[in-house]
N, C-alpha and C positions, 0 to 999 in steps of 0.2 A: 532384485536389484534395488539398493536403495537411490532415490533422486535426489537432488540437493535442487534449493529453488531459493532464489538472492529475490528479494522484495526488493526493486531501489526507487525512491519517491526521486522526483525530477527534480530538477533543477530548481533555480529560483525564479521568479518571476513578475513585476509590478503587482500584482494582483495580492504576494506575499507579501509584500512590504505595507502594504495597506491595511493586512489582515480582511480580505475581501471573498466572501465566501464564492469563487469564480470557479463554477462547475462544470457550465454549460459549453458545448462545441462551437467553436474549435480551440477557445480559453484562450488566455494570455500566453503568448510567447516567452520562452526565456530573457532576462536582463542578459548583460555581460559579464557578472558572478555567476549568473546559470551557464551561460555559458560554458564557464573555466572550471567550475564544479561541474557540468556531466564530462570535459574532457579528464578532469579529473577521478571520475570514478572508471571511468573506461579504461583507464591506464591502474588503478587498482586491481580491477576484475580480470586484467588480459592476463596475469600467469593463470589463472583458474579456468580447469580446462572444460568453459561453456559451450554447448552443446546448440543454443537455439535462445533466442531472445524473443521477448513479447513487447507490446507496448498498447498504452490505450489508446484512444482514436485521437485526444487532444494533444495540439500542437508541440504542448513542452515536452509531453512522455516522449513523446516520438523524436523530437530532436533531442533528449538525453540517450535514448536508447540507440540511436544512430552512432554515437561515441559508445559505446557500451558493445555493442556489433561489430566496430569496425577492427580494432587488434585481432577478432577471432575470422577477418571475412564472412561473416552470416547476413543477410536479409536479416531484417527486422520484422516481425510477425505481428499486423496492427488488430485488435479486439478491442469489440466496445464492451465487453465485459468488464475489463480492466478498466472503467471509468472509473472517475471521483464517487463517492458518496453522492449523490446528488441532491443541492438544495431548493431545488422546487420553486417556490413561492419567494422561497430566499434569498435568490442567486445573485449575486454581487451586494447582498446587504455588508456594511461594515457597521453595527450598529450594535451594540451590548445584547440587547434583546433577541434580536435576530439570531446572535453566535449562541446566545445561551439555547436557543431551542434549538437551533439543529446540536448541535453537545448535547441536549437533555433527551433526543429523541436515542441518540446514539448510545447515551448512558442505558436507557428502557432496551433496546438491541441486546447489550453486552450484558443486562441482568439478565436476559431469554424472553425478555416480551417483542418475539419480533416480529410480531402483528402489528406494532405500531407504522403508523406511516408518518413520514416527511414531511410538512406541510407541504402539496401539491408537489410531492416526487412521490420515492416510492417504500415498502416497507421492508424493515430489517430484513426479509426472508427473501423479497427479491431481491435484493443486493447480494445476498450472502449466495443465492443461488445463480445469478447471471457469473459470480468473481470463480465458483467453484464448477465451472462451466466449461471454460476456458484450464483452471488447472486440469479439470479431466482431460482436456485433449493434451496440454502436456505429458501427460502419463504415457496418453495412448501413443507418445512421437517413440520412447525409446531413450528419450535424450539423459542422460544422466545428470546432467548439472544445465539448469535455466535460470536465467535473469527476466525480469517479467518488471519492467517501468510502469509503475500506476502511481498514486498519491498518498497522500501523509494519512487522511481518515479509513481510507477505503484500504490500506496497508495495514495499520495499527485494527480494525475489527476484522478483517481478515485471520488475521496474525491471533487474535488474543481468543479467537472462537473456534479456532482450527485445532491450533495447537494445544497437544496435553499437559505440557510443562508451562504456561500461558493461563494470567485467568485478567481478566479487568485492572485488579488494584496493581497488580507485576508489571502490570506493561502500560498502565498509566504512570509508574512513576519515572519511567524514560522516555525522553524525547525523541523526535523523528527529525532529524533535519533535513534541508535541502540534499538531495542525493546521500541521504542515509540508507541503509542498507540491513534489512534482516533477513537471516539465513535461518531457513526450514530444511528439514530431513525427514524422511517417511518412515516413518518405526515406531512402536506405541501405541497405548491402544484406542485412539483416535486417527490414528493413523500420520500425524505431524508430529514434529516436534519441534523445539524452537533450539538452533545451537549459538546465535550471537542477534543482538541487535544494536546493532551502531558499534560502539566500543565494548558493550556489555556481553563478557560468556555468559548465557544462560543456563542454569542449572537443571539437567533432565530430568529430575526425579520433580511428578506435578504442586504447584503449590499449593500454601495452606488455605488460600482463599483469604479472600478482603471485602472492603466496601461499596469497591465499584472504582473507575476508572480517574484519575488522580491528575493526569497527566493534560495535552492539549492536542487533542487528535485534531487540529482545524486541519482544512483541506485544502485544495489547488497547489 
């Protein structure tokens, strides 16, 4: 059976408009555009016929993914897997240097060095193994089509190290917006694939490979 799995980053939130690397529990709340964008993506998703919703432990996922649940009547299914990226030492830095290192650590991740660590978080391989933790048990529900609320960094390396048709330079040079949305399928021989993110169809067949990630995976 093939799954289908909707990545939707939350909402917006003060901590967005700052550009505030705000990772940590229970994070910033949705604003009032977060708000009208996750009802807005809810009312997107509701002819698609979702099977089961996830969301991470902070505040925004969970009230995005609550609109995101509610046209299918589902419970919302809360994982601290589905965290942010998390910034460590960083956490609510807004400061050039600060954003360029958590990006620079993320960049060394998405090249394969994922022994690196976070300053005072954790390293690309727990991350990537806590997010792929949580997809196993979506497998194991049955559910054919999941929605799974987590954030914009922890989306985008998800997304670009999973899937086969997906490398760094591809999916750095699209954006993630507030309650953006990418759509994975199981098929291929990494077992993902990637068929849209945000407005973009992405094309199956793997790419040629690039420099590395282009784009602005920040997080919260």
């Amino acid at each position: 059976m093939t799954v289908r799995l909707h990545l939707v980053r939350h909402g917006q939130t003060p901590s967005n408009l700052i550009s505030a690397l705000d990772t940590a529990a229970p994070g910033a709340p949705l604003t009032e555009e977060g708000e009208r964008q996750a009802r807005a993506v809810g009312r997107a998703l509701a002819a698609d016929p979702v099977d089961a919703v996830y969301a991470s432990t902070l505040d925004r996922a969970r009230a995005t993914a609550a609109e995101v649940a509610r046209p299918h009547g589902l419970d919302v299914r809360v994982r601290e897997g589905l965290r942010e990226v998390l910034a460590g030492d960083l956490e609510m830095r807004t400061d050039e240097a600060s954003v360029h290192r958590y990006l620079s650590t993320m960049v060394a991740w998405a090249s394969g060095d994922l022994d690196a660590v976070m300053p005072g978080g954790e390293s690309g391989r727990e991350t990537l193994d806590r997010f792929d933790a949580v997809v196993d048990e979506m497998l194991g529900t049955g559910a054919a089509t999941v929605a799974a609320v987590s954030h914009g960094a922890m989306i985008r390396l998800w997304a670009m190290t999973r899937a086969g048709n997906l490398d760094a330079a591809t999916a750095g040079r699209w954006s993630l917006d507030n309650t953006g949305v990418v759509t994975l399928e199981t098929g291929g021989p990494t077992g993902w694939y990637a068929t849209r993110w945000q407005d973009e169809v992405v094309p199956h067949a793997a790419p040629a490979g690039g420099d590395g990630p282009g784009g602005e995976p920040l997080p919260v």
